[in-house]
C-alpha positions as a Markdown table, in Angstrom:
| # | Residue | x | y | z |
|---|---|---|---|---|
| 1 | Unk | 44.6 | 17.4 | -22.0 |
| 2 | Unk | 46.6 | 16.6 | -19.6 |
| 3 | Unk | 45.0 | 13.2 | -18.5 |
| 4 | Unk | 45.7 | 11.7 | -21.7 |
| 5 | Unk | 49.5 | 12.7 | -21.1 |
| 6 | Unk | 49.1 | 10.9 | -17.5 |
| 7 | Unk | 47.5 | 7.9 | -19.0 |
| 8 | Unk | 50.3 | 7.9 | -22.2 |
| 9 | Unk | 53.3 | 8.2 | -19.8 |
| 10 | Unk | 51.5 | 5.6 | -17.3 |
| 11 | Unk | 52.5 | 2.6 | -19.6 |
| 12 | Unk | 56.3 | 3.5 | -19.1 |
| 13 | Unk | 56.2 | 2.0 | -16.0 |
| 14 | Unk | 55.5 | -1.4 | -17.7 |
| 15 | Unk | 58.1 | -3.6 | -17.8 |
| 16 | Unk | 57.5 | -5.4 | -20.8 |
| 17 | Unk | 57.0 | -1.6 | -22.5 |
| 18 | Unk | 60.3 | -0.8 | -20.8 |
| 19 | Unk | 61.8 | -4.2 | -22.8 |
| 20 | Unk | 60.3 | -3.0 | -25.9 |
| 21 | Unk | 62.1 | 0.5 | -25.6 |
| 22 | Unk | 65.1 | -1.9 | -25.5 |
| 23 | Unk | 64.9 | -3.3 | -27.9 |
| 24 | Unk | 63.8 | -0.1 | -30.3 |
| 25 | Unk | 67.5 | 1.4 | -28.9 |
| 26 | Unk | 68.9 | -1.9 | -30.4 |
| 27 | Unk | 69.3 | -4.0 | -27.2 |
| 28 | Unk | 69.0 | -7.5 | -28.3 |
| 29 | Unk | 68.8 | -9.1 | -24.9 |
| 30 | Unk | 65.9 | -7.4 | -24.4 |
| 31 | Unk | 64.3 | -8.9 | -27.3 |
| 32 | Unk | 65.2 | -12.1 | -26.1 |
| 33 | Unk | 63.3 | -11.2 | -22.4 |
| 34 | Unk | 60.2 | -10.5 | -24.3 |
| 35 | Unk | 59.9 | -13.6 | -26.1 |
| 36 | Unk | 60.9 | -15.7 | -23.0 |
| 37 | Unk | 57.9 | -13.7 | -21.4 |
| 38 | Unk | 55.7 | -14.4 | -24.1 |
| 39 | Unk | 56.7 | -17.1 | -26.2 |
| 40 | Unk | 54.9 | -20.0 | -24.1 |
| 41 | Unk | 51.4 | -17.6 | -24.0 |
| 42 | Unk | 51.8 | -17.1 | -27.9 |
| 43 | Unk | 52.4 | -20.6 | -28.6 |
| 44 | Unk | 49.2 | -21.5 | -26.1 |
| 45 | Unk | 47.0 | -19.3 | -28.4 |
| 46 | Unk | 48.0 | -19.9 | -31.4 |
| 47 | Unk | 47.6 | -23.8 | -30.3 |
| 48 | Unk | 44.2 | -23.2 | -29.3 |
| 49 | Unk | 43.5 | -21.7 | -32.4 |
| 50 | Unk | 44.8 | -24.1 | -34.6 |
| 51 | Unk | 44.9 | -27.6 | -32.7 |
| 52 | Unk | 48.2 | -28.1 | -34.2 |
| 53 | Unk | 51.3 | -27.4 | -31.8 |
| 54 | Unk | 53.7 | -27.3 | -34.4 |
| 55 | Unk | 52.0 | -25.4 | -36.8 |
| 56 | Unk | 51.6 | -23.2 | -33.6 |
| 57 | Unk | 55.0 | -22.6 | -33.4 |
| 58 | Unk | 55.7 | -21.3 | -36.8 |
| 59 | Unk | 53.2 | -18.7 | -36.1 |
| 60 | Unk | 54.9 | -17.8 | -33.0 |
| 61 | Unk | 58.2 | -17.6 | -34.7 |
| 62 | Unk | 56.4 | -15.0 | -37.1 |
| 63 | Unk | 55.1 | -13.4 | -34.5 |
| 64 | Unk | 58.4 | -12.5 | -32.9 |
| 65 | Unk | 59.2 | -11.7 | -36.1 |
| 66 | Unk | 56.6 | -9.2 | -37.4 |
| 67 | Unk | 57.1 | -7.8 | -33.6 |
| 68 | Unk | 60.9 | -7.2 | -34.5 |
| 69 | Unk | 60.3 | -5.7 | -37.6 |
| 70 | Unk | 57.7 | -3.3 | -36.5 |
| 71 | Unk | 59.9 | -2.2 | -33.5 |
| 72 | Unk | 60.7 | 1.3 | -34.9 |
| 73 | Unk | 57.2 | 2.3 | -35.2 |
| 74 | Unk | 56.5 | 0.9 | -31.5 |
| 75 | Unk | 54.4 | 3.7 | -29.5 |
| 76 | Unk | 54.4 | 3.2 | -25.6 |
| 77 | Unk | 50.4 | 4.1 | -25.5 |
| 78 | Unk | 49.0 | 0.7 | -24.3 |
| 79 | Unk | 50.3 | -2.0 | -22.5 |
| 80 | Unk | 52.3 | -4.5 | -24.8 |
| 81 | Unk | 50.4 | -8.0 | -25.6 |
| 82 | Unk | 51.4 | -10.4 | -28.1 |
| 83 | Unk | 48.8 | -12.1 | -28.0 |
| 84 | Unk | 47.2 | -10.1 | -30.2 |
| 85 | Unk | 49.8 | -10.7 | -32.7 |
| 86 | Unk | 48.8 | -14.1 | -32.4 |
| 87 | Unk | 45.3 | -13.8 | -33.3 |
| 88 | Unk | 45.9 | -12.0 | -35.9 |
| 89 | Unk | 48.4 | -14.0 | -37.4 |
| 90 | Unk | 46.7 | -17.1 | -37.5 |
């Protein structure tokens, strides 16, 4: 019982999970960190996916947005990774 409070508590120390904390508090700036961490990655996918960079980029903007609108039900359990997001949007 106690591991999986270690393992739960281990992601904190993430920075991108610390942004995303942020930005549940409200913190817009650190909304803006995530998707200058992530918006080149997402746009790389979702270009792979779809040969189509500017197609691409409306997926990434959704992305970002489906990721903002979701923040209150964020749970620091896992490391964060958009790129999931991506794949699933496309």
């Amino acid at each position: 019982m106690v591991t999986t409070t270690l393992s739960q508590t281990s992601y904190l120390h993430d920075l991108d999970v610390q942004l995303m904390l942020r930005v549940q508090d409200g913190d817009q700036d650190a909304f803006g960190e995530l998707i200058l961490n992530y918006q080149d990655r997402v746009i790389g996918i979702c270009t792979h996916m779809l040969n189509d960079r500017e197609a691409a980029e409306d997926i990434a903007q959704e992305v970002f947005l489906r990721v903002y609108r979701s923040k209150d039900r964020y749970e620091p359990k896992a490391k964060l990774r958009l790129g999931c997001f991506a794949s699933r949007a496309t």
